[in-house]
PDB file of N, CA, C and O in Angstrom, chain B, residues numbered from 101:
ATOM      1  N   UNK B 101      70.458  63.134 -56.423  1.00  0.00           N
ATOM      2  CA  UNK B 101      70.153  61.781 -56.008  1.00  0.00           C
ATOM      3  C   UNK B 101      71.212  60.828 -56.563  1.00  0.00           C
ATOM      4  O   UNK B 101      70.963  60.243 -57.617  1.00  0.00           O
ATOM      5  N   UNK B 102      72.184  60.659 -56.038  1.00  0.00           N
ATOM      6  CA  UNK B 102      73.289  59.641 -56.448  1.00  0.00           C
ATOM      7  C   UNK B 102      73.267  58.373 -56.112  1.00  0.00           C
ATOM      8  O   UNK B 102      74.270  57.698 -56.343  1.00  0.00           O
ATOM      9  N   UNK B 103      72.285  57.866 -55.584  1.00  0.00           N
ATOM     10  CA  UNK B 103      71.408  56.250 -55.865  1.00  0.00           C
ATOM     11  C   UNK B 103      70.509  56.108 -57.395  1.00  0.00           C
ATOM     12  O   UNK B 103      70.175  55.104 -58.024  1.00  0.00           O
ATOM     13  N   UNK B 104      70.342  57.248 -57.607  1.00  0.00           N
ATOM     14  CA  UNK B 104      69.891  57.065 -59.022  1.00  0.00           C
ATOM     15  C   UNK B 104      70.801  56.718 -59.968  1.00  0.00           C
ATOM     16  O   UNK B 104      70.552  55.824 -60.778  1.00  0.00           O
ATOM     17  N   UNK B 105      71.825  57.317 -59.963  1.00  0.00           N
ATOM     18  CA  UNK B 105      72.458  57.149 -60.695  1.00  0.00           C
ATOM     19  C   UNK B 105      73.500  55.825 -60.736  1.00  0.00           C
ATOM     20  O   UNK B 105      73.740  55.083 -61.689  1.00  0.00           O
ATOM     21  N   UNK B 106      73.922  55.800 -59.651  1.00  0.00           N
ATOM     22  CA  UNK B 106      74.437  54.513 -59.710  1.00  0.00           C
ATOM     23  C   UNK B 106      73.196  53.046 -60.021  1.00  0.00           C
ATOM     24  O   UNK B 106      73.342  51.911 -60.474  1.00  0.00           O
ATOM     25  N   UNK B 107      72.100  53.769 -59.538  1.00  0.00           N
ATOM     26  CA  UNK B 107      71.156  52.504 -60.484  1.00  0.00           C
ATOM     27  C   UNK B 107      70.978  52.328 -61.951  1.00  0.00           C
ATOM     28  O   UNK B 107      70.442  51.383 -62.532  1.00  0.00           O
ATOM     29  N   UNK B 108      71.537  53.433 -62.466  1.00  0.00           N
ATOM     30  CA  UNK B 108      70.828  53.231 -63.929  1.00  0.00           C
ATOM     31  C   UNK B 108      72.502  52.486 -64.458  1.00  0.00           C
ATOM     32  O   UNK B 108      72.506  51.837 -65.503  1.00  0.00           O
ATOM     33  N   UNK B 109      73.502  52.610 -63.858  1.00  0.00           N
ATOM     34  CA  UNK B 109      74.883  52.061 -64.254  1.00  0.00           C
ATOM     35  C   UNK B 109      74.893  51.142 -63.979  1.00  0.00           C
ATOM     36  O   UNK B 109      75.503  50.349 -64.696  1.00  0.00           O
ATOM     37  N   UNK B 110      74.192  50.639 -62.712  1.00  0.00           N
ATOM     38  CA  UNK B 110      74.444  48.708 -62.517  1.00  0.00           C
ATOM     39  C   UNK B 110      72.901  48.521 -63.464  1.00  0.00           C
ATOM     40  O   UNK B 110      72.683  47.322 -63.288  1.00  0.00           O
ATOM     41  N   UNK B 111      72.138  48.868 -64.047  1.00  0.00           N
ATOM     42  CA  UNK B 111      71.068  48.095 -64.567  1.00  0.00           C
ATOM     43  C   UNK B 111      71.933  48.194 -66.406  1.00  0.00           C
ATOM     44  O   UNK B 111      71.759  47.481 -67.395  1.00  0.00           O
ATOM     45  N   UNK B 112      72.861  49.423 -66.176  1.00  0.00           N
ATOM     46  CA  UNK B 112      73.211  49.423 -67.974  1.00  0.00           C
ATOM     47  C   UNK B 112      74.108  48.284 -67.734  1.00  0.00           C
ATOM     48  O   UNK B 112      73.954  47.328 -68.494  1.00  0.00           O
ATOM     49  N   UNK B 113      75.028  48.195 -66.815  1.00  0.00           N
ATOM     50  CA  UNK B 113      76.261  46.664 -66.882  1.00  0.00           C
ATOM     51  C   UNK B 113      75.368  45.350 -66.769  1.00  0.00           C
ATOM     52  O   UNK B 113      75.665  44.279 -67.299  1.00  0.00           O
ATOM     53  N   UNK B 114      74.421  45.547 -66.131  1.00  0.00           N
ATOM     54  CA  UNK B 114      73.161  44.126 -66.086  1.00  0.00           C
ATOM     55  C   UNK B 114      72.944  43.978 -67.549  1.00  0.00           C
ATOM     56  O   UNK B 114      73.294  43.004 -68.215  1.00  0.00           O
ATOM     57  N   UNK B 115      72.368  44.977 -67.961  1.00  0.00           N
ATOM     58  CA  UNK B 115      71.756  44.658 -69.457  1.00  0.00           C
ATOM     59  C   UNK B 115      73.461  44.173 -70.538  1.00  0.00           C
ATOM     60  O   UNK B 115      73.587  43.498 -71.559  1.00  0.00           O
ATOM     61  N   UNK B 116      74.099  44.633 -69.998  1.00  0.00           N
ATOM     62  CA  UNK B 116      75.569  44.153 -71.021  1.00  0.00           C
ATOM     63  C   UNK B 116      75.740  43.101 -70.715  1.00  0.00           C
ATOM     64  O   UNK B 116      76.294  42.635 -71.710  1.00  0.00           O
ATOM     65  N   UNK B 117      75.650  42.219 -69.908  1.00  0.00           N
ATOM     66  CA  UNK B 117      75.883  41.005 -68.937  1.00  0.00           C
ATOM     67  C   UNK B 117      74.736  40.257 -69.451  1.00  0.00           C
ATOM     68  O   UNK B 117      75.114  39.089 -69.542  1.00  0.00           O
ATOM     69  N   UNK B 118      73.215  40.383 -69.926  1.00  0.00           N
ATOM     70  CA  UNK B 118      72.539  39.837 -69.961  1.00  0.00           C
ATOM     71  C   UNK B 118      72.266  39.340 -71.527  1.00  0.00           C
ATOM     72  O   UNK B 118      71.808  38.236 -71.821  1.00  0.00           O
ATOM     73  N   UNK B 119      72.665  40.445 -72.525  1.00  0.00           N
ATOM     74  CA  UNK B 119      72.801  40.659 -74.112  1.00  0.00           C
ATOM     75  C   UNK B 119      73.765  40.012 -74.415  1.00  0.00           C
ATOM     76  O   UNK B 119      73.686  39.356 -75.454  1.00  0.00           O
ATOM     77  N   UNK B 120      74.950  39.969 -73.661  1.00  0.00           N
ATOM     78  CA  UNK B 120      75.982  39.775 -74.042  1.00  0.00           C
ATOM     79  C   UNK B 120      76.473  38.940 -75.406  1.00  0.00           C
ATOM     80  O   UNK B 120      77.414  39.209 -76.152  1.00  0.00           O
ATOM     81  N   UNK B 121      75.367  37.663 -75.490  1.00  0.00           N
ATOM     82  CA  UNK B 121      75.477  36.642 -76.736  1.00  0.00           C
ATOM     83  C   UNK B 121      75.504  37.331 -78.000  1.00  0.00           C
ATOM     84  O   UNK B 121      76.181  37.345 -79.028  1.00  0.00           O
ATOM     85  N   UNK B 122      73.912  38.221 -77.225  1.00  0.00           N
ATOM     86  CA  UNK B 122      73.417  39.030 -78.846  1.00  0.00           C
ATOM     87  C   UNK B 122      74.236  39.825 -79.304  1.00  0.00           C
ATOM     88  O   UNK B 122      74.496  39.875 -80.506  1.00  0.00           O
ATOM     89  N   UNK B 123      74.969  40.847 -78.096  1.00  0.00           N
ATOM     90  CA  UNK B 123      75.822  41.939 -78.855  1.00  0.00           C
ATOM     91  C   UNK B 123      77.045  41.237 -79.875  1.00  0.00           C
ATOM     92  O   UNK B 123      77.304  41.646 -81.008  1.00  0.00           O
ATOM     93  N   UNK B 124      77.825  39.911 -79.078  1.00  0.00           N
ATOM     94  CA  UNK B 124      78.720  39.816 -79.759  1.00  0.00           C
ATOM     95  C   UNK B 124      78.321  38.945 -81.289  1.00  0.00           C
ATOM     96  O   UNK B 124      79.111  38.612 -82.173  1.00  0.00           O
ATOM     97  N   UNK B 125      77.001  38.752 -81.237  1.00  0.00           N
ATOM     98  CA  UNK B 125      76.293  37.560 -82.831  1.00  0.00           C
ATOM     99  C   UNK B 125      76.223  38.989 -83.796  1.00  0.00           C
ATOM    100  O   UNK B 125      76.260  38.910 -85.023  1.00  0.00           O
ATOM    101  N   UNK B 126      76.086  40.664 -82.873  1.00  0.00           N
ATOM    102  CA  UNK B 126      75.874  41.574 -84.145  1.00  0.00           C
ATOM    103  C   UNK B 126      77.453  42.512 -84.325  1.00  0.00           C
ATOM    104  O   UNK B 126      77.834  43.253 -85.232  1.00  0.00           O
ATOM    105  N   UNK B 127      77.981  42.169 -83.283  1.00  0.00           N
ATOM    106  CA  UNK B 127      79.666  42.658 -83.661  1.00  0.00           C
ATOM    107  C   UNK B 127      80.465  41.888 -84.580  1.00  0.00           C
ATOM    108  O   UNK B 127      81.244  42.361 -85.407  1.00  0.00           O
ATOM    109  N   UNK B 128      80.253  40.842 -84.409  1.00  0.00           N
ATOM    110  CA  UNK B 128      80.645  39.707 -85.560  1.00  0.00           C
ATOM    111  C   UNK B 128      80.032  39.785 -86.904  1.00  0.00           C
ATOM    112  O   UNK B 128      80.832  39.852 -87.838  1.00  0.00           O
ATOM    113  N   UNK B 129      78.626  39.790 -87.219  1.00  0.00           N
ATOM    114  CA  UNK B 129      78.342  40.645 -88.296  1.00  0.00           C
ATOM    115  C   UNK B 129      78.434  42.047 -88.986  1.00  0.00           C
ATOM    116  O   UNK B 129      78.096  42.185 -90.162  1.00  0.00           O
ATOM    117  N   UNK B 130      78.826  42.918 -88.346  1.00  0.00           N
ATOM    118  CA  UNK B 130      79.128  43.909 -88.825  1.00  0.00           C
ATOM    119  C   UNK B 130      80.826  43.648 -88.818  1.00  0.00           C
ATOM    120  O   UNK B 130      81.408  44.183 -89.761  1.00  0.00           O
ATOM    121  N   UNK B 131      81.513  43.029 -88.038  1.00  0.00           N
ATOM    122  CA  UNK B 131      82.982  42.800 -88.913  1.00  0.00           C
ATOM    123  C   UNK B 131      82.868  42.273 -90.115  1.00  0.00           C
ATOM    124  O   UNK B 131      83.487  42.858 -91.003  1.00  0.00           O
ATOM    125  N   UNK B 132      81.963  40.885 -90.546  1.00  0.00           N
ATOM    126  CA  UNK B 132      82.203  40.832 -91.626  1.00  0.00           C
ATOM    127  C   UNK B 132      81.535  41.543 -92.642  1.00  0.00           C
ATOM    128  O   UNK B 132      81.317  40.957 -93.702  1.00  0.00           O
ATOM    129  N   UNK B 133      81.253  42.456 -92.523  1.00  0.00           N
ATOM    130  CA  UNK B 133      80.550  43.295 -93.715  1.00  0.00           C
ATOM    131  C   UNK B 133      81.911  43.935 -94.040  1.00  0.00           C
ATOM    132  O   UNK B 133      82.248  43.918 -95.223  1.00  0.00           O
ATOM    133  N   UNK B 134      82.993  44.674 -92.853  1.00  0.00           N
ATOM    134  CA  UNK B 134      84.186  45.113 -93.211  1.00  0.00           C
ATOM    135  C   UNK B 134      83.619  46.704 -93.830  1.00  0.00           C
ATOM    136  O   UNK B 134      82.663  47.367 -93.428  1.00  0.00           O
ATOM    137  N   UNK B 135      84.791  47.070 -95.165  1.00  0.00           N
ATOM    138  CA  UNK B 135      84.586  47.904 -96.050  1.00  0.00           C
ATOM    139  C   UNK B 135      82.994  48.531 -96.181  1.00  0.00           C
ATOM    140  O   UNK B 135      82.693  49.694 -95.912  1.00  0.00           O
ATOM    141  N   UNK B 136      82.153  47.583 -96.611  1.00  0.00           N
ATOM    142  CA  UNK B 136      80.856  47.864 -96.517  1.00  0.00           C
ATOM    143  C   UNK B 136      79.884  48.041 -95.654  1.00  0.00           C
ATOM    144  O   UNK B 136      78.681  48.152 -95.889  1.00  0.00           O
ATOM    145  N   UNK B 137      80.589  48.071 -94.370  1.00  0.00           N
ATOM    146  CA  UNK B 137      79.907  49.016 -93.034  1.00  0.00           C
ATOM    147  C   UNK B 137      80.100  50.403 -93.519  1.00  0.00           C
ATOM    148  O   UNK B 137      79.191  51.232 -93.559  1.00  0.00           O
ATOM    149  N   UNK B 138      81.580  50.662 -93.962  1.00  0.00           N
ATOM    150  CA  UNK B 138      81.516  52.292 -93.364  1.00  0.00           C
ATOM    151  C   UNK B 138      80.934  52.803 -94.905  1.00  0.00           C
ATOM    152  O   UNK B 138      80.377  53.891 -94.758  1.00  0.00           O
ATOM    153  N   UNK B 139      80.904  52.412 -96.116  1.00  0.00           N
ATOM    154  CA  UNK B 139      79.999  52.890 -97.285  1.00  0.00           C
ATOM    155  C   UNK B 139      78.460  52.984 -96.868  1.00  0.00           C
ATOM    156  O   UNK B 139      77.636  53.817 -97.245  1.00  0.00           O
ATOM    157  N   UNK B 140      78.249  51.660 -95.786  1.00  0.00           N
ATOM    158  CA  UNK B 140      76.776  52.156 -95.605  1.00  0.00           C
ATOM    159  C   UNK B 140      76.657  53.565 -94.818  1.00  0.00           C
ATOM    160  O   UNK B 140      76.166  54.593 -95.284  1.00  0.00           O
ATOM    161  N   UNK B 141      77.298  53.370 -93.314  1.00  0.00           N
ATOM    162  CA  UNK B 141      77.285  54.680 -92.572  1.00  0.00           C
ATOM    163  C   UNK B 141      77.898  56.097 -93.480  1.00  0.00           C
ATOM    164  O   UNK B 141      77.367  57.208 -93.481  1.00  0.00           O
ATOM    165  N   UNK B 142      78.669  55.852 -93.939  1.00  0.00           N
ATOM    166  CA  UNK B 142      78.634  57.107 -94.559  1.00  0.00           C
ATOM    167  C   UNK B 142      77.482  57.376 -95.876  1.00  0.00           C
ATOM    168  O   UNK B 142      77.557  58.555 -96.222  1.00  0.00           O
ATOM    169  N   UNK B 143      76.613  56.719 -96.560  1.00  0.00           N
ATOM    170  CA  UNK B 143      75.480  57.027 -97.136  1.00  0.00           C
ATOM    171  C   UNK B 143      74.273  57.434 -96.405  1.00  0.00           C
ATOM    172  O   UNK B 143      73.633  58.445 -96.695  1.00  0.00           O
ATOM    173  N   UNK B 144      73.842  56.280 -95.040  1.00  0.00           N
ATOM    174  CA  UNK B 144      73.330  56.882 -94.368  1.00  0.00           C
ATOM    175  C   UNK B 144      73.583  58.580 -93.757  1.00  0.00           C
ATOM    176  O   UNK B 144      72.683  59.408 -93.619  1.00  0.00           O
ATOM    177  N   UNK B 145      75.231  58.817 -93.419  1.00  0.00           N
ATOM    178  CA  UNK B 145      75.428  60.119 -92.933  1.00  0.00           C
ATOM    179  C   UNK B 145      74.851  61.318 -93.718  1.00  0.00           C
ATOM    180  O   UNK B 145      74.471  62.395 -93.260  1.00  0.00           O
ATOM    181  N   UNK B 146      74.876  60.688 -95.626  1.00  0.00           N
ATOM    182  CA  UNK B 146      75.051  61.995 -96.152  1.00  0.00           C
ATOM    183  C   UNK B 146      73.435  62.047 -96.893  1.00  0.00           C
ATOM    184  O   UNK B 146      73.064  62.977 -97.611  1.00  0.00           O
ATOM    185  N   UNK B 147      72.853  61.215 -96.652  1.00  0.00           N
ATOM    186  CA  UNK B 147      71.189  60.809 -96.690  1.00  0.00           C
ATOM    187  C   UNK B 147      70.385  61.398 -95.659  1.00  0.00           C
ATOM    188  O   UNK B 147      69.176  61.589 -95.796  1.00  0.00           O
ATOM    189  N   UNK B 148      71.196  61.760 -94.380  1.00  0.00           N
ATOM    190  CA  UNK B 148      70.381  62.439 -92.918  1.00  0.00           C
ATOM    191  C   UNK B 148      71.035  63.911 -93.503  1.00  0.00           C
ATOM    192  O   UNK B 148      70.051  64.615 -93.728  1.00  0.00           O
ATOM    193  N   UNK B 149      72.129  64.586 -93.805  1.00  0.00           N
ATOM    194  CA  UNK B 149      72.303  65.589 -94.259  1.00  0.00           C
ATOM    195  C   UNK B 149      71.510  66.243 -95.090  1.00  0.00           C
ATOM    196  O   UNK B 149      70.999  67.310 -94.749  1.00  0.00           O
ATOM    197  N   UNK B 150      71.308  65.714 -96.248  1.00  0.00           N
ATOM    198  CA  UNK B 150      70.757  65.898 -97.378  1.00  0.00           C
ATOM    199  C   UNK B 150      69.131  66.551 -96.940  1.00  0.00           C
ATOM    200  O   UNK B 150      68.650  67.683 -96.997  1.00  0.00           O
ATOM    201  N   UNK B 151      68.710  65.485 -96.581  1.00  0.00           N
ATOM    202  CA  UNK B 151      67.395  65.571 -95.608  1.00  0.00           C
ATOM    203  C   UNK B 151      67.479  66.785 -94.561  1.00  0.00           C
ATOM    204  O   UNK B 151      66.453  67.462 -94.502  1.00  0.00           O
ATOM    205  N   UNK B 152      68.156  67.029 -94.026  1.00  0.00           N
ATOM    206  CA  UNK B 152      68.367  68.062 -92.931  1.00  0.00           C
ATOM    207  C   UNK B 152      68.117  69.717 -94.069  1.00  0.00           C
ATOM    208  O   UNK B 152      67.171  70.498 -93.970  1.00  0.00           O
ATOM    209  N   UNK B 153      68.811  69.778 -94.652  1.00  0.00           N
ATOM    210  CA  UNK B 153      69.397  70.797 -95.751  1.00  0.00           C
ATOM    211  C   UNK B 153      67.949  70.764 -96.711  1.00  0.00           C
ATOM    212  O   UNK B 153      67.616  71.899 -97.051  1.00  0.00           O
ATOM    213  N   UNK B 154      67.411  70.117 -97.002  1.00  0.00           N
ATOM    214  CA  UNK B 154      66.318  69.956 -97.990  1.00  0.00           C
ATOM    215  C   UNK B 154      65.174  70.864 -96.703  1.00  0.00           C
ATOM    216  O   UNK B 154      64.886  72.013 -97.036  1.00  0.00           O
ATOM    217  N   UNK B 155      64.573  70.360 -95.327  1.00  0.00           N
ATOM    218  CA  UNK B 155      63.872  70.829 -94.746  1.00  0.00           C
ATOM    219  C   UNK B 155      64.152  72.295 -94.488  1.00  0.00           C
ATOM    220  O   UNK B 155      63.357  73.204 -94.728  1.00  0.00           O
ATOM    221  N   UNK B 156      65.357  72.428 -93.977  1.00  0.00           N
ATOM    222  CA  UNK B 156      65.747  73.886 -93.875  1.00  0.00           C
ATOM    223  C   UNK B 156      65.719  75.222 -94.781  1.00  0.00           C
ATOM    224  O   UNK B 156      65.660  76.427 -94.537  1.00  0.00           O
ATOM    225  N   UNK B 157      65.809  74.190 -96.289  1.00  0.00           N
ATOM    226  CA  UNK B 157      65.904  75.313 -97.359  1.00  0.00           C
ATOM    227  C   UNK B 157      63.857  75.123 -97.558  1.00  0.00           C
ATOM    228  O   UNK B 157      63.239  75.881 -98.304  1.00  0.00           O
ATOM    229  N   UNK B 158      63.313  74.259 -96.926  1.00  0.00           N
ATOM    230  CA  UNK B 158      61.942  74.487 -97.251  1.00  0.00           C
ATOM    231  C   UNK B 158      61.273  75.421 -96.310  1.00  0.00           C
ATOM    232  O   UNK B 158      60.461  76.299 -96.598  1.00  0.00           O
ATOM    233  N   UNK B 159      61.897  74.988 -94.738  1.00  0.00           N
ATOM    234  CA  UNK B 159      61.362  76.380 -93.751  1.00  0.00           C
ATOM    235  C   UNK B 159      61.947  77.590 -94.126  1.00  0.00           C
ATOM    236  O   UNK B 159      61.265  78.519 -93.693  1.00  0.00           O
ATOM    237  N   UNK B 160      62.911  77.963 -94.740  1.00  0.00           N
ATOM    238  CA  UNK B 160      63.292  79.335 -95.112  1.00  0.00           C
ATOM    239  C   UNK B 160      62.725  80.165 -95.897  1.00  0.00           C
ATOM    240  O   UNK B 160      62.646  81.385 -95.748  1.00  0.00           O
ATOM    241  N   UNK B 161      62.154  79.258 -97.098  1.00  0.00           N
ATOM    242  CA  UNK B 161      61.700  79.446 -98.240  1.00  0.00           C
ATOM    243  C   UNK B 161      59.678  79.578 -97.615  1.00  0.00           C
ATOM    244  O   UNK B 161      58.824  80.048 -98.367  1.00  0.00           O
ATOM    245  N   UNK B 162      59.481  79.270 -96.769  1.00  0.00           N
ATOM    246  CA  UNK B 162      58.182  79.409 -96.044  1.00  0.00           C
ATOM    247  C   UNK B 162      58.111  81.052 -95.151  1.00  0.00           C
ATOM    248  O   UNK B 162      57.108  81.744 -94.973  1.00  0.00           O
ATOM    249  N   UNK B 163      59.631  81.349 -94.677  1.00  0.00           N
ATOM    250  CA  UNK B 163      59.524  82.876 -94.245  1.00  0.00           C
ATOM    251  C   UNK B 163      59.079  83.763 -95.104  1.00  0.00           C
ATOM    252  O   UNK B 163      58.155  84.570 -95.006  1.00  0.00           O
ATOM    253  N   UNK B 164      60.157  83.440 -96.345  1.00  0.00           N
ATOM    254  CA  UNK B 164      60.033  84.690 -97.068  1.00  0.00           C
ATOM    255  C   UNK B 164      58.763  85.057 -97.506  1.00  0.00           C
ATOM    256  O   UNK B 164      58.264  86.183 -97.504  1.00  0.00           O
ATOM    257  N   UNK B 165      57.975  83.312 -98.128  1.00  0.00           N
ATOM    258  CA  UNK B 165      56.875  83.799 -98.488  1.00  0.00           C
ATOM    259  C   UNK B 165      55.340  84.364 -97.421  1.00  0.00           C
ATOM    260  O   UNK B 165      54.240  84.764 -97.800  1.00  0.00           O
ATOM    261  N   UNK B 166      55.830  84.189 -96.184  1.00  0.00           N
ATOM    262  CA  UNK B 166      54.597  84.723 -95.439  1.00  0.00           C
ATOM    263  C   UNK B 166      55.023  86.012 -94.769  1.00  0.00           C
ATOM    264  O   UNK B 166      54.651  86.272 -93.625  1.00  0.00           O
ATOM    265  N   UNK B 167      55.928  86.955 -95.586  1.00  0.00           N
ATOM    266  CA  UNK B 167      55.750  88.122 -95.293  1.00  0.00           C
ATOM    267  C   UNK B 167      55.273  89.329 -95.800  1.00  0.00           C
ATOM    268  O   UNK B 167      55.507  89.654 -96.964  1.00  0.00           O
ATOM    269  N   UNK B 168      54.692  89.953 -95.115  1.00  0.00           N
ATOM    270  CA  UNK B 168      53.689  91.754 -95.611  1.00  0.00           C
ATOM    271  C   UNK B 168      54.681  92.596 -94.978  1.00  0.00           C
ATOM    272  O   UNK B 168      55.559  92.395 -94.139  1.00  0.00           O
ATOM    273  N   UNK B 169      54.250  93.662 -95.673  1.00  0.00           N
ATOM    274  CA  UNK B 169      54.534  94.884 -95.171  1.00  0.00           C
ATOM    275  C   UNK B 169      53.723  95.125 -93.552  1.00  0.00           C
ATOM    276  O   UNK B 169      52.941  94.478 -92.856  1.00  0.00           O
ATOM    277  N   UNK B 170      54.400  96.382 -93.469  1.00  0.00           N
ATOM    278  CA  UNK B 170      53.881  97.561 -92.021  1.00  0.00           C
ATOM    279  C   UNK B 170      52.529  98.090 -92.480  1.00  0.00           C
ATOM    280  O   UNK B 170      51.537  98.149 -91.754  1.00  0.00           O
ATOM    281  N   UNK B 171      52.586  98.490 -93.821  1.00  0.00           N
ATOM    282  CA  UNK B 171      51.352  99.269 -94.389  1.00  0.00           C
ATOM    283  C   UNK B 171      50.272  98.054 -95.354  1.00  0.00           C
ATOM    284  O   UNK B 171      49.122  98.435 -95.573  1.00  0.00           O
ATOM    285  N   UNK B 172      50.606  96.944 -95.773  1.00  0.00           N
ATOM    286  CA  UNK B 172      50.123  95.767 -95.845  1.00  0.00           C
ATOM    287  C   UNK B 172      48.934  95.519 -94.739  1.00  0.00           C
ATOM    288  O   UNK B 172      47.725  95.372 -94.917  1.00  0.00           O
ATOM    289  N   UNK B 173      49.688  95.526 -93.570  1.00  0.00           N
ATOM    290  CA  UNK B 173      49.019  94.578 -92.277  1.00  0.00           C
ATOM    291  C   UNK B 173      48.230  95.681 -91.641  1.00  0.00           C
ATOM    292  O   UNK B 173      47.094  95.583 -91.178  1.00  0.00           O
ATOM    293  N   UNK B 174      49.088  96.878 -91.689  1.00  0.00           N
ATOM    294  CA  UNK B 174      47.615  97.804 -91.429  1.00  0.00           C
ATOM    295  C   UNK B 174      46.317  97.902 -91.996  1.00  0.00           C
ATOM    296  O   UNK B 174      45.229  97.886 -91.419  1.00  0.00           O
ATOM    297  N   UNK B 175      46.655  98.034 -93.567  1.00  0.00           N
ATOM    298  CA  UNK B 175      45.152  97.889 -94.350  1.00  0.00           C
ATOM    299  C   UNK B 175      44.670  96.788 -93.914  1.00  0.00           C
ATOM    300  O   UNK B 175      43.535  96.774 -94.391  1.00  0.00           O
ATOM    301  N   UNK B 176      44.831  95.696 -93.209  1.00  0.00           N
ATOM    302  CA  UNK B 176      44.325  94.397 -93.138  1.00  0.00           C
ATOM    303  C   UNK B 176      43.321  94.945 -91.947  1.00  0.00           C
ATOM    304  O   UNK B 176      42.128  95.119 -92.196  1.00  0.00           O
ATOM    305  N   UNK B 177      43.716  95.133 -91.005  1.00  0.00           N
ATOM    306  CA  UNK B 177      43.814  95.771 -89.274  1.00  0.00           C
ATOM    307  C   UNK B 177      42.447  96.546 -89.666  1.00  0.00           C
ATOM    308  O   UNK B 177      41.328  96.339 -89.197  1.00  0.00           O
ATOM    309  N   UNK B 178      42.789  97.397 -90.548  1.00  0.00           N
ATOM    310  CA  UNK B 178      41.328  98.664 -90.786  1.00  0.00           C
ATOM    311  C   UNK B 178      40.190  98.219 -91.535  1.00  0.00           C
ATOM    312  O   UNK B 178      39.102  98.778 -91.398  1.00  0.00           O
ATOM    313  N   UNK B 179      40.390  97.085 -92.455  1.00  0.00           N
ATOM    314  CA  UNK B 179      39.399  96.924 -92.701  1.00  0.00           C
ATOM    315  C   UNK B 179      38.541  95.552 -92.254  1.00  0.00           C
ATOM    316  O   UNK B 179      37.533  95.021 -92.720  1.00  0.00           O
ATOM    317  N   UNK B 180      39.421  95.234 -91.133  1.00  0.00           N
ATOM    318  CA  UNK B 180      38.568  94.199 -90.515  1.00  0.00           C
ATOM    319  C   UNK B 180      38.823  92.481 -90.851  1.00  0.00           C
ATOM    320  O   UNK B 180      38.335  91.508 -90.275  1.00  0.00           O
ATOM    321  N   UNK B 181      39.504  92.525 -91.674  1.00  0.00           N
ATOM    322  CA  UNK B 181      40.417  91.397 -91.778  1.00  0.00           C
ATOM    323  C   UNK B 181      40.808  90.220 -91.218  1.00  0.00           C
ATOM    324  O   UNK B 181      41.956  90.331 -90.790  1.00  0.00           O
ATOM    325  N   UNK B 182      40.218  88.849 -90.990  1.00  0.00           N
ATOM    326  CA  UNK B 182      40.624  88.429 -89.867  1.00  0.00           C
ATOM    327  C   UNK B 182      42.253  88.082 -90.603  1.00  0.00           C
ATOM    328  O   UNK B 182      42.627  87.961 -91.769  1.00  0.00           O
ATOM    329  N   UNK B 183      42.849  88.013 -89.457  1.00  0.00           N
ATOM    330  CA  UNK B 183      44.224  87.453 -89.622  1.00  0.00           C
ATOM    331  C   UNK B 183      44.921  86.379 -89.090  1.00  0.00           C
ATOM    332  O   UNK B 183      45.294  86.163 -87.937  1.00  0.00           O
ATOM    333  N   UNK B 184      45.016  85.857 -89.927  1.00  0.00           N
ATOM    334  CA  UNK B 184      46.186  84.358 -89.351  1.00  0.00           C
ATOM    335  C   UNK B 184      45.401  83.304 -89.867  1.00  0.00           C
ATOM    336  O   UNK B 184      44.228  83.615 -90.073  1.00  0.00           O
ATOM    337  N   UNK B 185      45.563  82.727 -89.998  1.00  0.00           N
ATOM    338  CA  UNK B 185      45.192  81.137 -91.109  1.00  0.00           C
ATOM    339  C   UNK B 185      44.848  79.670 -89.846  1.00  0.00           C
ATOM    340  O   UNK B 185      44.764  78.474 -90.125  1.00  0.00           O
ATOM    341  N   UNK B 186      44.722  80.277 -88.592  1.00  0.00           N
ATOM    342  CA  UNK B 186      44.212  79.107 -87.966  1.00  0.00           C
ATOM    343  C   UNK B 186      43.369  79.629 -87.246  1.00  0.00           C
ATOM    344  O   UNK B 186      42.672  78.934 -86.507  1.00  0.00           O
TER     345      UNK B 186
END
């Protein structure tokens, strides 16, 4: 559908055309922050990392501990066991 698409491009140049004041009142503020834009973005960058790396080492650390054995899960199986936690 290539009316779609050319609609969502004249409604994104509408909305640039229509903001226009606002974008340039927050481009002008972030020039003058200068230097202390990119200290923020790069804290933010290494604050979403950090966070990323912290969850991952917590789902990993969630495998290891919910595993049994072959002969574990059988004794479970034979003696009637329900299994699974939900």
């Amino acid at each position: 559908m290539p009316w779609v698409r050319s609609s969502g491009l004249a409604l994104s140049w509408a909305s640039v055309y229509v903001f226009s004041g606002q974008i340039e009142r927050v481009a002008e503020y972030l020039a003058s922050l200068g230097g202390w834009l990119l200290v923020l973005l790069l804290g933010v960058l290494a604050a979403y990392i950090a966070y990323k790396f912290v969850a991952r080492q917590r789902f990993l650390r969630d495998l290891r501990i919910s595993r049994i054995t072959v002969d574990e899960l059988k004794e479970k199986i034979d003696s009637g066991e329900e299994l699974g936690h939900c």
